[in-house]
N, C-alpha and C positions, 0 to 999 in steps of 0.2 A: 217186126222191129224196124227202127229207123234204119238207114243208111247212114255211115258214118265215112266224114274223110279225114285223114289226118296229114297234118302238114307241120314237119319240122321248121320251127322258127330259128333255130340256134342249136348250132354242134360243137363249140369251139369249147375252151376251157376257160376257167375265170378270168385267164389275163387276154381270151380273146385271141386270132390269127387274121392278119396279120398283129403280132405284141409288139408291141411301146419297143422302141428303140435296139430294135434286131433286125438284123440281117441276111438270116440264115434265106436258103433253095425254097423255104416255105413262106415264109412273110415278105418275099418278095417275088413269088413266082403270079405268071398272068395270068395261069386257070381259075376262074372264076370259084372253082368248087373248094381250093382252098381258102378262103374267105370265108371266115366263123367266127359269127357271134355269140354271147351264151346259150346257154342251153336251158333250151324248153320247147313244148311242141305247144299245137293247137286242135284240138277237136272239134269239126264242125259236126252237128247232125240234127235234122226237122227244125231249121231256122235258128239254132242255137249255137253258138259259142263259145268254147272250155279254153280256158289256157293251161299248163301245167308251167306253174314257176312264172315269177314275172322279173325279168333280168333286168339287169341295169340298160343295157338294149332293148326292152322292148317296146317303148316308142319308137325306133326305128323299124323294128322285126312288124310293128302291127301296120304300121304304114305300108313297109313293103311289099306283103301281107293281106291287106286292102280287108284290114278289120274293122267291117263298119258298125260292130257293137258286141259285146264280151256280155256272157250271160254268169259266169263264174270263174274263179281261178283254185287252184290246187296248188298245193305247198309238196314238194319231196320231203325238204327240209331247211334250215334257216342259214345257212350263209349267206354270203354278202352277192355271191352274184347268183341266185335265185329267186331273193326278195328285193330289191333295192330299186327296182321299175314297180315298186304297188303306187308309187303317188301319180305315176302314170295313168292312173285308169279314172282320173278326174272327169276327162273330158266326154267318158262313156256315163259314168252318173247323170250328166247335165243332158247327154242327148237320152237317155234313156228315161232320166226325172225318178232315178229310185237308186237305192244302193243293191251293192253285188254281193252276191254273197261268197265266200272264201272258206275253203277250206282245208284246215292240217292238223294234225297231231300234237297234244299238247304242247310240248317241248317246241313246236315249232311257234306256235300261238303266243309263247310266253315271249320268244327272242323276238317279234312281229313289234309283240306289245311295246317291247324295248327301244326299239329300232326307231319306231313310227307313234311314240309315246301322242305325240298330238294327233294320230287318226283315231286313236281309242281314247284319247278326252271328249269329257261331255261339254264341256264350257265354249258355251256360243262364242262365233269365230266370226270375223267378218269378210275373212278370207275363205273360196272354197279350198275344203280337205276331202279326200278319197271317202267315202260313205259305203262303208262294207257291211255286212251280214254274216257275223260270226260262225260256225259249225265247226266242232272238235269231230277228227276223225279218230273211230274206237271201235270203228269193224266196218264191213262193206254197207253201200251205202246206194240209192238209187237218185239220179243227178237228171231230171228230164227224159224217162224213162230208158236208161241205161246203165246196167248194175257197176260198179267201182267196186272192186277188191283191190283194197291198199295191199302190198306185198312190202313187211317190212326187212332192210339189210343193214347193213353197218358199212359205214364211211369210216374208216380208221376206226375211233374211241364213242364216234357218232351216230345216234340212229336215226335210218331216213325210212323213206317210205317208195315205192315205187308203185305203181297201178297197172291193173290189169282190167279190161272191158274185150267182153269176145275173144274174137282172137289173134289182139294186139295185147302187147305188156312194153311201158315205160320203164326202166329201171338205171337209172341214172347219179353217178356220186356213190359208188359202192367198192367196199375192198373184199366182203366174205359175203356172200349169201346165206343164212343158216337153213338145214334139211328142208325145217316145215315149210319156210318159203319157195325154193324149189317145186316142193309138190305142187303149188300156184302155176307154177310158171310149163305147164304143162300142157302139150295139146297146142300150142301156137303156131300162127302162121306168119305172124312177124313181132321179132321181139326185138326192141330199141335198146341197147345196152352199153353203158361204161367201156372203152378201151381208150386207155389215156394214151399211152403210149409202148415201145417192147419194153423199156427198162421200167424194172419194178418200180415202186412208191409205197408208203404205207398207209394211202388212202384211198386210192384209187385201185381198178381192177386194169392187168395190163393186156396187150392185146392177145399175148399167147394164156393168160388165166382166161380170158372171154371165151375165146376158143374152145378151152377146153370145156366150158359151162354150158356153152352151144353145143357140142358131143354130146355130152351129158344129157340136156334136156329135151334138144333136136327138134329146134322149130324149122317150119319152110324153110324161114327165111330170117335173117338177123343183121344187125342194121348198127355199127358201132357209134356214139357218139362222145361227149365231151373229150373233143380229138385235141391232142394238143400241135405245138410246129413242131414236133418232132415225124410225124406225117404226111408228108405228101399225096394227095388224092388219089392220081392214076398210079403212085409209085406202089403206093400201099395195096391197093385193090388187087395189083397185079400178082400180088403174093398172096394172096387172100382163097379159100375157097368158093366154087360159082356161088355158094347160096348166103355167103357174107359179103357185104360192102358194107363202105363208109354211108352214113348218113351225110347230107350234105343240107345248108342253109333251101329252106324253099321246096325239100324232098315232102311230095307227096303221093299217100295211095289209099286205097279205101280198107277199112276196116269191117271185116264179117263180124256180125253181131248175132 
């Protein structure tokens, strides 16, 4: 099996750390590690390229990143700061001279279609538009010889999707996990997951619900992201069990396949 690395582009929440016009001990503090853009990772492995989610950041994140070509991208689910960098991925078409292919769940595909109505028009353009490659995800899936088990959960009223390959699991934008997904998430040795923040919400997973889902399922190691400024890096960590941290912008490590 290939070797796989994964490298967190973005841990922040949709409004981002440092947020628009705050001032709190977090959006303005100089650790570098509090600085979060949204949220999505990237999977490198055997010369290829996976992005999960493509933020309104990630023209920055792939710069940063030194993404010098995206083989496919992966949808959680359709909010605004998960999809809103796909007209981003132009400049990979042109050096690549083919479309990407993308893939989500219908419900995501349909909000896509909405969103980005002129990337799924057929009507010759004279300007370029992002040139994708359709794929509904509707069970596991093999992506450049590496199996994808979507792991579905619910965001508030909403269903996303999280993935799992080997023995890493993405799962990100979630307030419940239901059983059958759990039983997925089993057997890990690093699991990327939801902790918004300690005070509840009704869409999000908070850092003591994480906690306890990490008890629960008991990977190595667990890795919190869509962090909001209610967290401080070294503050939080220091409260944290040794085998949880924060994810941070730029966090990478390899993944057993």
């Amino acid at each position: 099996m290939p070797s796989l690395q994964l490298t967190v582009l973005g841990s922040g929440t949709s409004m981002g750390v440092p947020t628009l016009a705050c001032h709190c001990g977090v959006c303005e503090s100089a650790d570098p590690l509090d600085k979060r853009t949204r949220p999505s990772i990237l999977l490198s492995y055997d010369g290829h390229n996976v992005a999960i989610d493509t933020t309104p950041d990630f023209r920055f994140q792939a710069m940063r990143a030194h993404i010098d070509r995206l083989d496919a991208v992966l949808y959680t689910h359709g909010h605004a700061d998960h999809i809103l960098g796909l007209d981003d991925i132009r400049p990979y078409n042109l050096k690549q001279k083919g479309a990407i292919p993308i893939y989500a769940a219908p419900e995501t595909l349909a909000i896509l279609r909405r969103q980005f109505a002129y990337v799924f028009d057929t009507a010759p353009t004279v300007s370029s538009v992002p040139l994708i490659e359709v794929h509904e995800i509707d069970g596991v899936f093999d992506l450049f010889g590496v199996k994808f088990t979507p792991v579905p959960a619910e965001h508030g009223p909403q269903k996303v999707l999280g993935f799992r390959l080997g023995g890493a699991a993405y799962l990100t934008d979630f307030s419940r996990v239901p059983e059958r997904s759990k039983e997925l998430l089993r057997g890990l040795d690093d699991f990327i997951l939801d902790a918004l923040r300690y005070v509840p919400h009704p869409m999000h997973s908070t850092v003591d619900q994480s906690l306890a889902l990490i008890e629960e399922l008991k990977p190595k190691r667990a890795w919190f992201t869509h962090i909001c400024h209610d967290l401080g890096h070294a503050a939080t960590n220091a409260r944290l069990p040794e085998n949880v941290r924060l994810a941070y912008d730029g966090l990478q490590f390899p993944v057993e396949l």
